[in-house]
C-alpha positions as CSV (number, residue, x, y, z in Angstrom):
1,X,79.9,14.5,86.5
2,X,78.7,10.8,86.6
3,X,81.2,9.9,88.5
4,X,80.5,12.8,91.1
5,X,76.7,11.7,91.1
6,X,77.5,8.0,91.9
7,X,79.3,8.8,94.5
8,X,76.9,11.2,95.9
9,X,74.4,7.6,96.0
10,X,77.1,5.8,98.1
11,X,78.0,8.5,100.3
12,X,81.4,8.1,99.2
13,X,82.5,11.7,100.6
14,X,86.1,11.0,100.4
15,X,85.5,11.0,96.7
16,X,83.5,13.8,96.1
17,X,86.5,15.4,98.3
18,X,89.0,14.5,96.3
19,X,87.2,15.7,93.2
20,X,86.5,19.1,94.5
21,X,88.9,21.7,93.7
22,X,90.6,22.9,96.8
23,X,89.7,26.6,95.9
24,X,86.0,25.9,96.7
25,X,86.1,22.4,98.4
26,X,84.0,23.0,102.0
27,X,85.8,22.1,104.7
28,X,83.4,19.3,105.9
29,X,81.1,16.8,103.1
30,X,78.3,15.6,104.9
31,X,76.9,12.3,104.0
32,X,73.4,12.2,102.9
33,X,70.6,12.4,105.2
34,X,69.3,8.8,106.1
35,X,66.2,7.8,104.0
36,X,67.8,9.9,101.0
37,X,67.2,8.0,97.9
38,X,68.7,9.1,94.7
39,X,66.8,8.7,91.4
40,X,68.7,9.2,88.5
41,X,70.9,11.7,86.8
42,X,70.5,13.5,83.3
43,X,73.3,15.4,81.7
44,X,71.2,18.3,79.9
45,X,74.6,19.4,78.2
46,X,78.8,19.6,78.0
47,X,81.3,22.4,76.7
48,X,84.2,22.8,76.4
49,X,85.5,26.3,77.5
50,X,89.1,25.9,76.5
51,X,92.2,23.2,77.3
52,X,91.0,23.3,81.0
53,X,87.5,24.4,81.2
54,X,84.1,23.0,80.9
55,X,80.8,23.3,82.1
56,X,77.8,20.6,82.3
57,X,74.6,21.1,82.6
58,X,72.6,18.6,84.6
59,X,69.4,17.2,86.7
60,X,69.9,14.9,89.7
61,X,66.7,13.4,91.3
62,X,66.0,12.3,94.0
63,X,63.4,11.5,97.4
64,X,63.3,12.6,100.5
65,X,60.4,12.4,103.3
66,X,58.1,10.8,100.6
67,X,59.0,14.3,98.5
68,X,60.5,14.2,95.1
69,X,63.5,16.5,94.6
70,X,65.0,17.9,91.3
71,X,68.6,19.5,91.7
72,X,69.4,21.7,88.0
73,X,72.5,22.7,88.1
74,X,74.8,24.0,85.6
75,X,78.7,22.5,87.0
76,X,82.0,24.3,86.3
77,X,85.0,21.9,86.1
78,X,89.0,22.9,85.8
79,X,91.6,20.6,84.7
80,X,94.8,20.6,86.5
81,X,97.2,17.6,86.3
82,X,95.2,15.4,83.9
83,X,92.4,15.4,86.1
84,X,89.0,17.5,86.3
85,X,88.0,18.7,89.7
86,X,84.4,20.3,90.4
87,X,84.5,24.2,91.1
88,X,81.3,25.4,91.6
89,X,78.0,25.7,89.9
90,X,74.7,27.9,89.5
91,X,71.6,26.3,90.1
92,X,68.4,26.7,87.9
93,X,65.0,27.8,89.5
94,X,62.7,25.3,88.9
């Protein structure tokens, strides 16, 4: 999830690409919008479904326009060939 984040703050799309499973992985990652600023990540929480499951539960903030943005989101992850790719997630109302 860190990882994901960072490269959400340096636009690295091909990254967050490559860590996407291809099940769910959209066709096109934009970059961020220009003036985006991100302000720091908090994992809320981690588990451990089984061998190739997990789940974290986090809060990414972040600016935009002069408005402060807050993105809960509780992550799904699979494990396939030693590495964990980003399924989906639900996000939490605020």
């Amino acid at each position: 999830m860190r990882s994901r984040y960072s490269a959400f703050v340096l636009d690295l799309t091909n990254y967050l690409r490559d860590t996407w499973h291809p099940s769910t992985r959209p066709t096109d990652i934009e970059p961020s919008p220009p003036g985006l600023k991100w302000l720091g990540l908090t994992v809320k929480r981690h588990e451990i479904q089984d061998a190739t499951h997990a789940t974290v539960e986090f809060v990414a903030r972040s600016r935009w326009q002069g408005k402060g943005e807050r993105l809960h989101e509780t992550s799904r992850f699979v494990l396939e060939d030693g590495r964990w790719f980003y399924v989906d997630g639900d996000i939490h109302d605020r």
